[in-house]
KELUMTOR-754364 format. One record per residue: residue number from 0; residue in one letter; chain; x, y, z of N, C-alpha, C in turn. Coordinates in steps of 0.05 Angstrom, whole numbers. Layout:
BEGIN
KOLBA    nr   rest   kette      n.u      n.v      n.w     ca.u     ca.v     ca.w      c.u      c.v      c.w
KOLBA   NUM      A       A        X        Y        Z        X        Y        Z        X        Y        Z
...
This chain:
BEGIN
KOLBA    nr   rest   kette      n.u      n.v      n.w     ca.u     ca.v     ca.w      c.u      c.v      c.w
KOLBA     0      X       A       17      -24        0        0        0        0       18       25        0
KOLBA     1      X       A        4       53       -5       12       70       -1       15       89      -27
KOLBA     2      X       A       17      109      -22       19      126      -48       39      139      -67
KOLBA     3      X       A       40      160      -89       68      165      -87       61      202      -96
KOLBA     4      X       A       41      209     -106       32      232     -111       20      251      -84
KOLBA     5      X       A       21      263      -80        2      291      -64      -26      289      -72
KOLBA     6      X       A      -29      294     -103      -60      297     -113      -77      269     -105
KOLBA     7      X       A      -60      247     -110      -72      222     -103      -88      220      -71
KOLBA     8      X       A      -77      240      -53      -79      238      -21     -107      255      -15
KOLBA     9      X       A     -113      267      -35     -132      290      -29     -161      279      -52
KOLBA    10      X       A     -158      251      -69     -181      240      -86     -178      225      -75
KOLBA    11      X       A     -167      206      -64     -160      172      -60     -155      164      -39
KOLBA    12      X       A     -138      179      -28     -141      182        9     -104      157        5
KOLBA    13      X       A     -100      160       33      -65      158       33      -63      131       26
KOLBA    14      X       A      -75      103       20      -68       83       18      -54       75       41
KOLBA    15      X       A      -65       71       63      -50       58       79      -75       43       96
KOLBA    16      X       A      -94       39       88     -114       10       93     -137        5       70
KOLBA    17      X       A     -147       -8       73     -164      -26       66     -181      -14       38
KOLBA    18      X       A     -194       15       50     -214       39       45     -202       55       22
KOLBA    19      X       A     -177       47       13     -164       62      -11     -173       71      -35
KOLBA    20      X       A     -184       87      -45     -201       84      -73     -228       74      -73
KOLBA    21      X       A     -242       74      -48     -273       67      -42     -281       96      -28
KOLBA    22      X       A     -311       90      -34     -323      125      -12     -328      119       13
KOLBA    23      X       A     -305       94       29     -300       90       57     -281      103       59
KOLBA    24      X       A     -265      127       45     -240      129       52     -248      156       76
KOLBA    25      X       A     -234      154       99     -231      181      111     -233      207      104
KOLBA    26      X       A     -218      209       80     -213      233       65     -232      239       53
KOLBA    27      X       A     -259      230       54     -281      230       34     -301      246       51
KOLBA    28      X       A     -283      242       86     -316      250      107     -310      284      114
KOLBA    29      X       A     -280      287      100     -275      325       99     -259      336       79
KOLBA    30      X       A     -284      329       59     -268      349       17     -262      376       25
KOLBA    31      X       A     -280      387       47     -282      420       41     -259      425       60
KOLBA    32      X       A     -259      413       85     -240      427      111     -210      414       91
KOLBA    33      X       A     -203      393       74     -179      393       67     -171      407       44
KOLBA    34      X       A     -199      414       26     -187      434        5     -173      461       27
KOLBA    35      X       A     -196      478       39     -189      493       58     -153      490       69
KOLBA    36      X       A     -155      476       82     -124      476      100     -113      480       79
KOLBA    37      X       A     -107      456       53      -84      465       36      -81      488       27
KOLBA    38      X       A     -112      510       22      -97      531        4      -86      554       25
KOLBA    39      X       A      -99      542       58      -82      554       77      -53      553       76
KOLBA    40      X       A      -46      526       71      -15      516       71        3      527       49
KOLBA    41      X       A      -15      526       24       -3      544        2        6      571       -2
KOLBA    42      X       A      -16      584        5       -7      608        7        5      613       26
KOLBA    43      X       A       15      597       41       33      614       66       63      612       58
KOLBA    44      X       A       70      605       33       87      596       15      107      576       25
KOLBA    45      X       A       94      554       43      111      539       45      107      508       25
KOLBA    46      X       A      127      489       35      126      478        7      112      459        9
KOLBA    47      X       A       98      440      -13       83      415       -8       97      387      -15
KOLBA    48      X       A       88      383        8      106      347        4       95      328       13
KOLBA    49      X       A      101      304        3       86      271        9       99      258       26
KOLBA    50      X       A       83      263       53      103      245       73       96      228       88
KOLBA    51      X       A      107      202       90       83      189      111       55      184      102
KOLBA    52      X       A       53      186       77       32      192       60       11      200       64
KOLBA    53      X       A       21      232       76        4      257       81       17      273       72
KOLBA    54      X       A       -4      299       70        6      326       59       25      334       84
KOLBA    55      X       A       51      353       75       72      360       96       74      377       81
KOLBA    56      X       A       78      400       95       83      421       85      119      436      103
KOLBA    57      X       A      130      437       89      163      447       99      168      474       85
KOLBA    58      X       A      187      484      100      207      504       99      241      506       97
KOLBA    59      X       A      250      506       80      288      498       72      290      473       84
KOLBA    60      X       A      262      451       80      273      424       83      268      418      115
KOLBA    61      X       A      250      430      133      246      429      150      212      432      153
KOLBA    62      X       A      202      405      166      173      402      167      159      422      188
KOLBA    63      X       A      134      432      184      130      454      189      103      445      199
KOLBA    64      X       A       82      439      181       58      435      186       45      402      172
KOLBA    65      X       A       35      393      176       18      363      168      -11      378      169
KOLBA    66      X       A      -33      358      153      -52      351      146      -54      325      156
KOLBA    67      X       A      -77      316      176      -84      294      176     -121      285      184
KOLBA    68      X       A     -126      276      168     -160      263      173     -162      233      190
KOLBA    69      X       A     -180      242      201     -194      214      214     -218      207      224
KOLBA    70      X       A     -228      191      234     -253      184      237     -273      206      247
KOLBA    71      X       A     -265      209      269     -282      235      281     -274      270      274
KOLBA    72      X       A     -255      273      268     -242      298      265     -214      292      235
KOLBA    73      X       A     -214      323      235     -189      331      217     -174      351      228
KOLBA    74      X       A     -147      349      223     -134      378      239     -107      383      223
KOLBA    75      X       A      -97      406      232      -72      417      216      -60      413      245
KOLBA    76      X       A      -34      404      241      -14      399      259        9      413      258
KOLBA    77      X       A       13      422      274       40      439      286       64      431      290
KOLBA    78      X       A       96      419      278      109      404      288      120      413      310
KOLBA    79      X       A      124      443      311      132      456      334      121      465      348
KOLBA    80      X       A       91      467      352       67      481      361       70      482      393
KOLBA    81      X       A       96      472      408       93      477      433      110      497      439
KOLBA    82      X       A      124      511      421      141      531      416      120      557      410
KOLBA    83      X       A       97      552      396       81      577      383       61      584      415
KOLBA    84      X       A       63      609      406       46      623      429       12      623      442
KOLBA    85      X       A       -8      609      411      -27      603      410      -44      614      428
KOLBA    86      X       A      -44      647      422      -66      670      439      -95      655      437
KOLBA    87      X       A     -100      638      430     -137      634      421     -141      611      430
KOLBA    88      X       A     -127      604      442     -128      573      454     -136      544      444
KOLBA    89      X       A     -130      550      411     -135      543      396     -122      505      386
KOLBA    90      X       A     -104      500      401      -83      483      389      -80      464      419
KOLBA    91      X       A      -75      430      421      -80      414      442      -50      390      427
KOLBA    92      X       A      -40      382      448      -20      369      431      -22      348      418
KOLBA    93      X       A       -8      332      403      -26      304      384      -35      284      396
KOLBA    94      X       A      -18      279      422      -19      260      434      -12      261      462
KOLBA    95      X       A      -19      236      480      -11      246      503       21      232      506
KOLBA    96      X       A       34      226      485       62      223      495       79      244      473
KOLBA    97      X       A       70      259      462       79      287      450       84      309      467
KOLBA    98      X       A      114      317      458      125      352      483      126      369      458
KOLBA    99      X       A      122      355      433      130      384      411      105      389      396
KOLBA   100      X       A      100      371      389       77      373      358       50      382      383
KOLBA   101      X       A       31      404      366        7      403      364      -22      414      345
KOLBA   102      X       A      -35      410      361      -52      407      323      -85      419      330
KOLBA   103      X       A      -92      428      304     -116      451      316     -137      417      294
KOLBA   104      X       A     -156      419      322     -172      394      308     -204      407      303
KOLBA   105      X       A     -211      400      282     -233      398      265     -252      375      268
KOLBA   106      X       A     -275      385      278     -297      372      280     -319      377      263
KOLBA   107      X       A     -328      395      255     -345      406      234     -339      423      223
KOLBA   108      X       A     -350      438      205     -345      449      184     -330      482      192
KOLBA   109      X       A     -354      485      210     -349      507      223     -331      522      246
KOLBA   110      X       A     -313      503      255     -297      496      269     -267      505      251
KOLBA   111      X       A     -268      497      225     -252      513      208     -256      542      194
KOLBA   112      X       A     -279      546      183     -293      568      175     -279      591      188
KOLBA   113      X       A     -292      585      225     -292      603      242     -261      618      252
KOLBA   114      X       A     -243      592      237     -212      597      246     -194      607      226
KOLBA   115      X       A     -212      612      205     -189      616      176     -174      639      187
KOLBA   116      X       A     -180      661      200     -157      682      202     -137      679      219
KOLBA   117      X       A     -144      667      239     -120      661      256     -105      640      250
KOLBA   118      X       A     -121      620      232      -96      599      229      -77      615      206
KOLBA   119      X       A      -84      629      199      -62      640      179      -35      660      193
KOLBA   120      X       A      -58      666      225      -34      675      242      -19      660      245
KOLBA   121      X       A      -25      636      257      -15      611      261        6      612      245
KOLBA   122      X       A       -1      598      217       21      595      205       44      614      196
KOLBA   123      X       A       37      639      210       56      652      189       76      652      220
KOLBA   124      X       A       63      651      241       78      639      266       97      623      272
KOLBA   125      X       A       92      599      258      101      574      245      129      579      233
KOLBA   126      X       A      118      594      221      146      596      196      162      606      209
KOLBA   127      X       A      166      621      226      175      650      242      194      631      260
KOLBA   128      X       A      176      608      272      199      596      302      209      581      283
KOLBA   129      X       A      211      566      266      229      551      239      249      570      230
KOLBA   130      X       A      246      594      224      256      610      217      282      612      241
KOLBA   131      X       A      267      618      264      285      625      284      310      606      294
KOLBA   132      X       A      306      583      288      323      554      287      309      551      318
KOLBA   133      X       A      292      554      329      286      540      356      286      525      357
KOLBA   134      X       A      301      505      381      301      468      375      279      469      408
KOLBA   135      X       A      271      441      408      247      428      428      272      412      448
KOLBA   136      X       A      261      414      469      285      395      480      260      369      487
KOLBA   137      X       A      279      347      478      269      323      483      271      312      509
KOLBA   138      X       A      232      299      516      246      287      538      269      258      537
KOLBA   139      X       A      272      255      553      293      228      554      280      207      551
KOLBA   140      X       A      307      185      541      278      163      531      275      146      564
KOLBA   141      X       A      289      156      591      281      134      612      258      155      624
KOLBA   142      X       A      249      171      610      226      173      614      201      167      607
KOLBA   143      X       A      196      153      585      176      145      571      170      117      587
KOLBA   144      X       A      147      102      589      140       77      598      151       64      569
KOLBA   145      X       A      163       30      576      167       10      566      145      -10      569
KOLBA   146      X       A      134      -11      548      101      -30      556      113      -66      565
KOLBA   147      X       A      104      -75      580      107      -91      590      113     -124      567
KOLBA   148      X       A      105     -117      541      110     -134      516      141     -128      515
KOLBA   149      X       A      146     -114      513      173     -103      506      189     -105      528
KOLBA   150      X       A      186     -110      550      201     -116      572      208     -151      571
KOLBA   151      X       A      180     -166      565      185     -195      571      200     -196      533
KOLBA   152      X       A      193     -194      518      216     -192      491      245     -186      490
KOLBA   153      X       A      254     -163      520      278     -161      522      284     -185      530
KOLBA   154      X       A      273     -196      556      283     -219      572      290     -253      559
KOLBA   155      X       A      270     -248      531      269     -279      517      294     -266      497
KOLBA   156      X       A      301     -244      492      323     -242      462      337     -215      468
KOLBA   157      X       A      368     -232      485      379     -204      495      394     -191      477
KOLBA   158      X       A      395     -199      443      403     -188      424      389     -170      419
KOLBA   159      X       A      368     -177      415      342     -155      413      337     -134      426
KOLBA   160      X       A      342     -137      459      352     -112      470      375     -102      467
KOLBA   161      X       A      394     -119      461      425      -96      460      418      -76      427
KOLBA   162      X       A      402      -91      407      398      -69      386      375      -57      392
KOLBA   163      X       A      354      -51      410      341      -29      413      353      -12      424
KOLBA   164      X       A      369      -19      441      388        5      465      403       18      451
KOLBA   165      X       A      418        0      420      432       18      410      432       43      391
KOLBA   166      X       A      403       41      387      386       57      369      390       82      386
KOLBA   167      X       A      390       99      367      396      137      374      365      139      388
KOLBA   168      X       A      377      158      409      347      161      430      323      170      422
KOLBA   169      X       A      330      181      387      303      194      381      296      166      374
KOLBA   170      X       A      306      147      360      287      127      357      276      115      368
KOLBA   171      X       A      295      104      395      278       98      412      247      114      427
KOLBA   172      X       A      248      139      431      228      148      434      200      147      417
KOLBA   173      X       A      215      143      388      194      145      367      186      113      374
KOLBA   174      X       A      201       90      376      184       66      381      160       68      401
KOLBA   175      X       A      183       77      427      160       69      451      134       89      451
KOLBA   176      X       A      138      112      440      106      121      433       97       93      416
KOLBA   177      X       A      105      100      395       84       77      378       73       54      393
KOLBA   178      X       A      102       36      409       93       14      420       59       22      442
KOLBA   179      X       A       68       41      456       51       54      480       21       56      465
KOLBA   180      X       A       19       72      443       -6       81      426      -23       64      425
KOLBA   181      X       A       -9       36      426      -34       11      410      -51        0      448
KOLBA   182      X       A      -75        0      440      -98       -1      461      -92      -39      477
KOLBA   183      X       A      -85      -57      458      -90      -78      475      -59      -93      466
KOLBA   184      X       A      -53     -111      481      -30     -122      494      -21     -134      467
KOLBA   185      X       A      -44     -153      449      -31     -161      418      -24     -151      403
KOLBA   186      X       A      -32     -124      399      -30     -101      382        4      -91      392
KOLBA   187      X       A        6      -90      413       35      -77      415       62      -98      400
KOLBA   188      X       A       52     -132      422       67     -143      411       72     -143      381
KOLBA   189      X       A       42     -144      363       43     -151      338       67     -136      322
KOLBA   190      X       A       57     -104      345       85      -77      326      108      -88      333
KOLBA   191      X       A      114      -90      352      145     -105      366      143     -121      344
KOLBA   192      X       A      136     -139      334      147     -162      318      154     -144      292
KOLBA   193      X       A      135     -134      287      134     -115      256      163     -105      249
KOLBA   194      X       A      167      -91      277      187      -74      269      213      -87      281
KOLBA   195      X       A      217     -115      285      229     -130      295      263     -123      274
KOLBA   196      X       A      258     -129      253      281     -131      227      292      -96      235
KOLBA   197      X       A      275      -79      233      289      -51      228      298      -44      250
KOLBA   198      X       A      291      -53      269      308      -54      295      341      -55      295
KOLBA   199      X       A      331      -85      289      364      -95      289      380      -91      262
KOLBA   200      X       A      362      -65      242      390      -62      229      387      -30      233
KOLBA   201      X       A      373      -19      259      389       12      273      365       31      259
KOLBA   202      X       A      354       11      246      324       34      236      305       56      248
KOLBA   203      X       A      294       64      247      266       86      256      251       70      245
KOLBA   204      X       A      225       70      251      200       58      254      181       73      216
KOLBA   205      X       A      192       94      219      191      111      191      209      100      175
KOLBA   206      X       A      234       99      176      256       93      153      245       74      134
């Protein structure tokens, strides 16, 4: 699965389940709020790109803003958004194991309508702390929980832990969110297995 165009993401929706090219796709339940954001994204002249097979929008090669749809909501995402000042109280972070990214979420129509001028503050905000080189300081990864799959996996394959440990800390952080995200105990293992190979050759969960 997956896509390789931009225009394909905004008719066809990202190819990354089942719903690809059917009028089940996500992208089907907000045409107007994603035309909207992009020509927000556009004119703020930053650039458009296919990432993760979503719209990304960057600046000299530095990701700035995402587009993403889902079941109940749509929202434009902030990669730095805990850096931006967000007078309107407008913006909630992506997740609860996120210190940088946050994202203004869309529930109805009007919910964007009502925000077109300020998100253009927003973004031109955006550009401004990118601009500024502000870096996020990361938390550490012995701060994040190790879900308990991933603990008894160290203990059965201590290879397996000496190459997760050896992974640069952003990766590790980027796993154990992921691992953390999934709701029931098979689902984590299942990722642990998934990403078993890219592990042990020093990968990101993206690469």
């Amino acid at each position: 699965m997956g896509i390789t165009s931009i225009e394909e993401y905004f008719t066809e929706g990202c190819g990354r389940c089942k719903h690809h090219k059917t009028p089940q796709c996500k992208i089907h339940l907000w045409p107007v709020e994603l035309q909207i954001m992009r020509e927000l994204c556009l004119e703020s002249g930053l650039k458009e790109e296919l990432k993760w097979s979503q719209p990304v929008y960057s600046l000299n090669g530095k990701n700035v803003v995402i587009i993403a749809v889902f079941k109940n909501y749509c929202a434009m995402g902030f990669f730095k958004g805990v850096l931006m000042s967000d007078p309107h109280g407008l913006l909630s972070f992506a997740g609860e194991n996120s210190n940088s990214s946050k994202m203004f979420r869309i529930e109805k129509t009007d919910d964007l309508l009502n925000a077109v001028d300020v998100l253009r503050e927003y973004l031109r905000e955006a550009i401004e702390v990118e601009k500024s080189g502000a870096k996020i300081a990361g938390k550490a990864v012995e701060e994040y929980d190790v879900p308990q799959e991933l603990t008894e996996y160290f203990e059965s394959d201590s290879d397996f832990e000496k190459a997760f440990k050896l992974l640069t800390p952003g990766r590790q952080r980027a796993y154990l969110m992921h691992f953390n995200q999934a709701k029931q105990s098979k689902t984590r293992l299942a990722r642990i297995e998934k990403y078993r190979d890219k592990i042990f050759a020093g990968k990101g969960f993206m690469e």
